[in-house]
C-alpha positions in Angstrom: -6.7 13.2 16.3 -5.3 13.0 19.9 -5.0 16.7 20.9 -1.8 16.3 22.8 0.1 14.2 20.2 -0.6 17.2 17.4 0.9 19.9 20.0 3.7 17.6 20.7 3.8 17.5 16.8 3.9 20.9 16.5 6.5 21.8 19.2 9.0 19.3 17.9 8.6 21.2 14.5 7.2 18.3 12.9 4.3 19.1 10.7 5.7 22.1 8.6 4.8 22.1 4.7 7.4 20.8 2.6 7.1 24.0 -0.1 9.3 22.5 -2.6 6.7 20.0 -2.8 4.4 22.0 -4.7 4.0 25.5 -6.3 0.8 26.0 -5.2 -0.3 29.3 -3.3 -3.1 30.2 -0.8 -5.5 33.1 -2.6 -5.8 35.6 -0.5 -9.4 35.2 1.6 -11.8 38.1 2.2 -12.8 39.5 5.3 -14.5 36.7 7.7 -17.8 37.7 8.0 -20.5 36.7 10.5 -23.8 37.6 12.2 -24.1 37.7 15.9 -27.8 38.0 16.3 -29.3 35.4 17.8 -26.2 34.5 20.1 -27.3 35.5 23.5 -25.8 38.7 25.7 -23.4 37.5 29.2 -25.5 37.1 32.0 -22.5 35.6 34.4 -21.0 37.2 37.3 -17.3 36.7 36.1 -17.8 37.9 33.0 -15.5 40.5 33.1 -12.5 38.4 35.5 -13.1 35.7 32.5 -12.4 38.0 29.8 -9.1 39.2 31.7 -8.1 36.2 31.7 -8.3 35.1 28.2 -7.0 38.6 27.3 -3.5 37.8 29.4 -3.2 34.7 27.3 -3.7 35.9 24.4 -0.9 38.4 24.3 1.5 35.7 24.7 1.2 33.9 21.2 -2.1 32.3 21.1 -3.7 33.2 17.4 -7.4 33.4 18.5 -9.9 32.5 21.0 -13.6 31.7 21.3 -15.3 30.3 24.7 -19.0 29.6 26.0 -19.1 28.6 30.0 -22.3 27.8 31.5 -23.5 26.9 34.7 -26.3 27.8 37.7 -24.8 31.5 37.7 -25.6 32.0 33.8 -23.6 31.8 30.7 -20.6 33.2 29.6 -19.0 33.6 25.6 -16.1 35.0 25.1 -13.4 36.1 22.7 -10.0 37.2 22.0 -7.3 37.7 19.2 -7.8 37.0 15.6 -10.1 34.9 13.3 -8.1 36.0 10.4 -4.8 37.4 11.4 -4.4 38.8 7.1 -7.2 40.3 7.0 -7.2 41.6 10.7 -10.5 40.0 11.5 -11.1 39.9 15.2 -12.7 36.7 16.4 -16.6 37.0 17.5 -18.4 34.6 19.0 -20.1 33.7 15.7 -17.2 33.0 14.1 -17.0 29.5 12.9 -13.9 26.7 13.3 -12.8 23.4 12.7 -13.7 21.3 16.0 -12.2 18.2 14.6 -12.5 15.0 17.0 -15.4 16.6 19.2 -17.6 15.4 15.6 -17.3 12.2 17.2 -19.9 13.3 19.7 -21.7 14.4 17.3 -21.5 11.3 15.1 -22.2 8.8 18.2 -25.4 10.9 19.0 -26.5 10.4 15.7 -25.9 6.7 15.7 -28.3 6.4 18.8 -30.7 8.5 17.7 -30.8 5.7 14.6 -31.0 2.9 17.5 -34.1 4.8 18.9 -35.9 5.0 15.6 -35.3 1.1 15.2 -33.0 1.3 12.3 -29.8 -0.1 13.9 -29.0 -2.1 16.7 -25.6 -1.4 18.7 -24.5 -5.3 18.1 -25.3 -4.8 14.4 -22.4 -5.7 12.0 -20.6 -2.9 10.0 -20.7 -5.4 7.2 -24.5 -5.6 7.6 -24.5 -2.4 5.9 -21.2 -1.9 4.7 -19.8 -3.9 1.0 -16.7 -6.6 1.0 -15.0 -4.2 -1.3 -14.9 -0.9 1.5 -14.3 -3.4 4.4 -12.1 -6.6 2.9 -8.5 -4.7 3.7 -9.2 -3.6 6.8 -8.3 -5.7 9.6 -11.0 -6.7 12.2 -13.8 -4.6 10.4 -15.6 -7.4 8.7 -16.5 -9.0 12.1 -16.5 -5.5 14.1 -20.3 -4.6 15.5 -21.2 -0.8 15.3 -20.6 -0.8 19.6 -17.0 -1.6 18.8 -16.4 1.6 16.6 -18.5 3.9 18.8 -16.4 2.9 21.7 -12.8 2.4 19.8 -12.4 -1.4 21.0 -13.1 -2.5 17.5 -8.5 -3.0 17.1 -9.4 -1.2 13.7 -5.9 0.3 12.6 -6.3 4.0 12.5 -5.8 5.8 9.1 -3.7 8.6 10.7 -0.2 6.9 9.8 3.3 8.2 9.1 2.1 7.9 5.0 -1.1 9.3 5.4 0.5 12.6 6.8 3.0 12.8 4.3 0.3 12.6 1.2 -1.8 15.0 2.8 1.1 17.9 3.4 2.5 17.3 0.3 -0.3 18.4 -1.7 -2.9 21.4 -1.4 -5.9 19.5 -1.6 -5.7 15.5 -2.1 -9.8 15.8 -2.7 -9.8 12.5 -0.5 -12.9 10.7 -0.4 -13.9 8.7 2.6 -13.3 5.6 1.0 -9.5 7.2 -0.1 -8.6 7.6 3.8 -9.6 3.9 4.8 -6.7 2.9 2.2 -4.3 4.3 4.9 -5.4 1.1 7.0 -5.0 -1.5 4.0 -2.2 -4.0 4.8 -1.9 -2.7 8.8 -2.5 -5.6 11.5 -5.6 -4.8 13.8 -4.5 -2.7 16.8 -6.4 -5.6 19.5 -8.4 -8.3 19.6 -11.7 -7.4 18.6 -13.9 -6.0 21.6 -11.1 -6.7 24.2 -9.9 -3.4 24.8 -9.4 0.6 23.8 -7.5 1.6 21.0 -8.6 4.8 20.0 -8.8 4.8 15.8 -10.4 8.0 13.8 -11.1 5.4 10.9 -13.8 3.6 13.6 -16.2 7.1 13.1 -15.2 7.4 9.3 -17.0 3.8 8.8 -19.2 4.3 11.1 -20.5 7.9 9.1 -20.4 5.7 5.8 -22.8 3.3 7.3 -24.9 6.3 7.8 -24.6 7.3 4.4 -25.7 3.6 2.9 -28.5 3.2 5.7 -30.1 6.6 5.3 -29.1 7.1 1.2 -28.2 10.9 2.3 -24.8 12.6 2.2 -23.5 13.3 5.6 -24.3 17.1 5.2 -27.9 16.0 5.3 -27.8 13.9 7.7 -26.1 16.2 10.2 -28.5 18.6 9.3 -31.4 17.5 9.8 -31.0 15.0 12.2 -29.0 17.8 14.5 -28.8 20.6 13.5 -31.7 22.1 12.7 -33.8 20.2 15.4 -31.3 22.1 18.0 -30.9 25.5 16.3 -27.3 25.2 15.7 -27.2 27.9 13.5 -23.7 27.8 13.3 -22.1 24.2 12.7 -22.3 22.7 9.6 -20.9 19.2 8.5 -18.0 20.4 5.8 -16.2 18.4 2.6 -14.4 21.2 1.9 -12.8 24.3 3.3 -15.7 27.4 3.3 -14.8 31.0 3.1 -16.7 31.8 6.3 -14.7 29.5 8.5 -11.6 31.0 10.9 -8.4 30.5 9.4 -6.1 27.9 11.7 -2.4 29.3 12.2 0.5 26.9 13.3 3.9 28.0 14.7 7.4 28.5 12.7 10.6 28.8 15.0 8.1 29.6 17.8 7.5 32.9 16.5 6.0 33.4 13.3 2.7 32.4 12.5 1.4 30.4 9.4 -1.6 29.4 7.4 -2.3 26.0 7.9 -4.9 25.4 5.5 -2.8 22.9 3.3 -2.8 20.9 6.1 -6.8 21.1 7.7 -7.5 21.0 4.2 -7.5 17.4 3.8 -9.0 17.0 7.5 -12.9 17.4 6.1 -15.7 14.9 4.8 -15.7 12.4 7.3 -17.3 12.0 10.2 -14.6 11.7 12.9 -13.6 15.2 12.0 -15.6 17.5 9.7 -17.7 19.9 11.7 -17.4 23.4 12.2 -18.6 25.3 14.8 -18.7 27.5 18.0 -17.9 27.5 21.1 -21.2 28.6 21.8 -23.3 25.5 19.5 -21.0 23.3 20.8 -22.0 24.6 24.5 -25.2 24.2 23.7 -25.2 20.6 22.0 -23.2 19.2 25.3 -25.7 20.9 27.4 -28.8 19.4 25.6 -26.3 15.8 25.6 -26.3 15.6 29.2 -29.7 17.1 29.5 -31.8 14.6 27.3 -32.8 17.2 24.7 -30.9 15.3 21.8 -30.9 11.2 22.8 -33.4 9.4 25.6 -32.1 8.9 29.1 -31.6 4.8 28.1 -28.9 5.8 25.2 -27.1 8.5 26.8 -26.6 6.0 29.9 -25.0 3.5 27.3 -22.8 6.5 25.9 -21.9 7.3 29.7 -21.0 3.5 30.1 -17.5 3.9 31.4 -14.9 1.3 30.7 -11.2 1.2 32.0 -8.6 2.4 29.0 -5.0 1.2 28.9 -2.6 3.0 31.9 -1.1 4.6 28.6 -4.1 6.8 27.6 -2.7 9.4 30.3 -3.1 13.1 30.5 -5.3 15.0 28.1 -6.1 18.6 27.7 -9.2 18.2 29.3 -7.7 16.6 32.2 -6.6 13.2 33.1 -8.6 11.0 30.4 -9.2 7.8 33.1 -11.8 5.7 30.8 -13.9 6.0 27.6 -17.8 5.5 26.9 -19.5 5.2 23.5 -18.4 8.6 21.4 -17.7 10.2 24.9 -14.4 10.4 27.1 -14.5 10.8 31.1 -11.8 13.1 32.7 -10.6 13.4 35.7 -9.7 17.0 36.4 -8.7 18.7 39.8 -12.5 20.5 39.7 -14.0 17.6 39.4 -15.1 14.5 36.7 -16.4 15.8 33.3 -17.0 14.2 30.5 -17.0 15.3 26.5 -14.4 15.2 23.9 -11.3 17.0 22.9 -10.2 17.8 19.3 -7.2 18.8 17.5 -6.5 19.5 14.1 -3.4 21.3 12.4 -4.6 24.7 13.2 -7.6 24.3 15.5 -8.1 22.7 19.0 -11.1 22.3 21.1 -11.8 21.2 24.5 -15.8 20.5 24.9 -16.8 18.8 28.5 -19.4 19.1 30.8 -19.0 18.8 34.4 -22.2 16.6 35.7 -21.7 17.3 39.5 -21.8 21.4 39.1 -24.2 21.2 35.7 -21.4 23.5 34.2 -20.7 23.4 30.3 -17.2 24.6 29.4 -16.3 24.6 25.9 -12.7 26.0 25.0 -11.9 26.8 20.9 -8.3 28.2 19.6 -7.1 28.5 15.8 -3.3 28.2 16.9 -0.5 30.3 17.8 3.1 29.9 18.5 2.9 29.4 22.5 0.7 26.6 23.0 1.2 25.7 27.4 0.0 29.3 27.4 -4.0 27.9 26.3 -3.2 25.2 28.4 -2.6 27.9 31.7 -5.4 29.5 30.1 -7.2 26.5 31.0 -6.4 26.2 34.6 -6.4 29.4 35.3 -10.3 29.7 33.6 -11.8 26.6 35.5 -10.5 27.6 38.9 -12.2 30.5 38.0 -15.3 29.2 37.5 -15.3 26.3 40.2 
């Protein structure tokens, strides 16, 4: 989902759980638990002016923080505040979160790794691969080809409505299939003309993950897996359907002082692949690294992904920066150090900024699990990347 529109959510006191809805209680979680070896030691110069930094910020109400920056002068990963704020878990680099939207990436590298084995074509058909009965109620998706989704000009109504929040909040765990969220769009008039212009729409990356799942005849966890994963020695992401004891709890704000759990809400976030990876910052510093390096697709697709187009005057300011035109499952941003390009990510709980800065060769990835002062990440963030540039 559009980071800035769930912090907006979240300051207007929108998105707290309706408890007379349901009787349910949260068990109490262990300890978070995770192993640090084979996550690299600080070789940068500002390691320490970066950690002061992040240390400043996080005494003025953000939950917890996890960071990788890399450039020429070596790489930095850092921490600060709580992974589990019950259980008085501080956060460590290994420690795993929800990185929502930035899965897109992930999901659009694996679509053109596909392309480069020959089993899709970009101008291929979702309802090549995809049945009447999953695509019929969905507006533009019968005619939309897979280079629509990847780069959200398909006018494919997004699932993320009004109703669709109200279901998920008002119940623990709605075990929503994939197939369950794309009901969200059933009866809702397509967004734009097909392939005309950008309308950004999560439910383009959940068809585009079941198209994966019919072409390859693996679940996504596989798929991620073994296609990424593995190959890149991301130890620590993993493609989730449900919530897993070892991932950081996400915190969201209550009168702007009091944090709470917000796992009835990123419950229902999970199985699809617009959203359901967790990670760290430091995989996810590595996977943008090997993105714009050519360690993951060939130099042909990633210049296709890199394919800017002009987005509506409306898409305005993002957390990454100015967001000035999309690709093919990546955004370009206009920031004052500079263009950079990536993904940003926000679910009730957990936010991510993930870009990498072509001109310097610099790889900043930026993770939080809430807290009740959110411009205070976003100073965080300025105050960081003058640091660095």
């Amino acid at each position: 989902m559009n980071i800035r529109v769930i912090i907006n959510s979240l300051l207007a006191g929108t998105l707290f759980i309706n408890t007379s809805c349901s009787e349910e209680v949260l068990p109490p979680r262990d300890a978070l638990t995770c192993q640090l070896s084979g996550i690299p030691a600080n070789t940068h110069p500002k390691s320490d002016e970066f950690q002061a930094i992040i240390d400043k910020y996080g005494v003025e109400g953000i939950a917890g923080q996890s960071l990788m920056i890399e450039n020429a002068e070596g790489l930095w990963l850092g921490t600060a505040g709580k992974a589990d704020i019950g259980t008085d878990t501080d956060m460590q680099a290994c420690h795993k979160m929800l990185i929502a939207s930035c899965t897109k990436t992930f999901t659009a590298s694996l679509i053109f790794l596909l392309v480069e084995e020959g089993r899709l074509s970009l101008s291929d058909k979702l309802s090549n691969y995809l049945s009447a009965e999953v695509l019929g109620e969905i507006a533009n998706a019968e005619e939309a080809e897979i280079q629509h989704c990847l780069s959200h000009t398909s006018g494919i109504p997004d699932y993320y409505t009004p109703q669709f929040e109200l279901d998920r909040i008002s119940t623990f765990d709605n075990d929503f299939s994939q197939e369950d969220i794309l009901t969200y769009t059933h009866g809702k008039k397509a967004e734009t003309t097909l392939g005309r212009t950008y309308s950004y729409s999560n439910s383009n990356y959940v068809l585009l993950g079941l198209l994966m799942e019919e072409l390859l005849q693996q679940p996504l966890a596989q798929i991620f897996e073994e296609r990424l994963f593995t190959p890149l020695g991301l130890n620590d992401t993993r493609f989730i359907s449900a919530v897993p004891a070892d991932m950081v709890s996400g915190y969201f704000p209550y009168n702007g002082q009091a944090l709470y759990e917000a796992e009835r809400l990123y419950g229902d976030e999970v199985g699809t692949a617009d959203g359901g990876i967790i990670s760290t910052a430091y995989d996810m510093g590595r996977f943008m690294t090997g993105l714009a390096e050519g360690e993951i697709v060939k130099q042909e697709s990633l210049q296709k992904m890199t394919a800017w187009f002009d987005i509506p005057t409306e898409g305005g300011e993002e957390d990454g920066g100015k967001l000035i035109a999309n690709g093919f499952g990546l955004e370009l941003y206009e920031t004052k150090e500079g263009v950079a390009y990536g993904h940003t990510g926000a679910a009730d709980g957990f936010y991510s900024i993930m870009l990498y800065f072509p001109e310097q060769q610099t790889t900043f990835v930026y993770q939080i699990n809430g807290g009740t002062n959110f411009s205070a990440w976003l100073d965080a963030v300025d105050e960081l990347r003058e640091m660095i540039f």
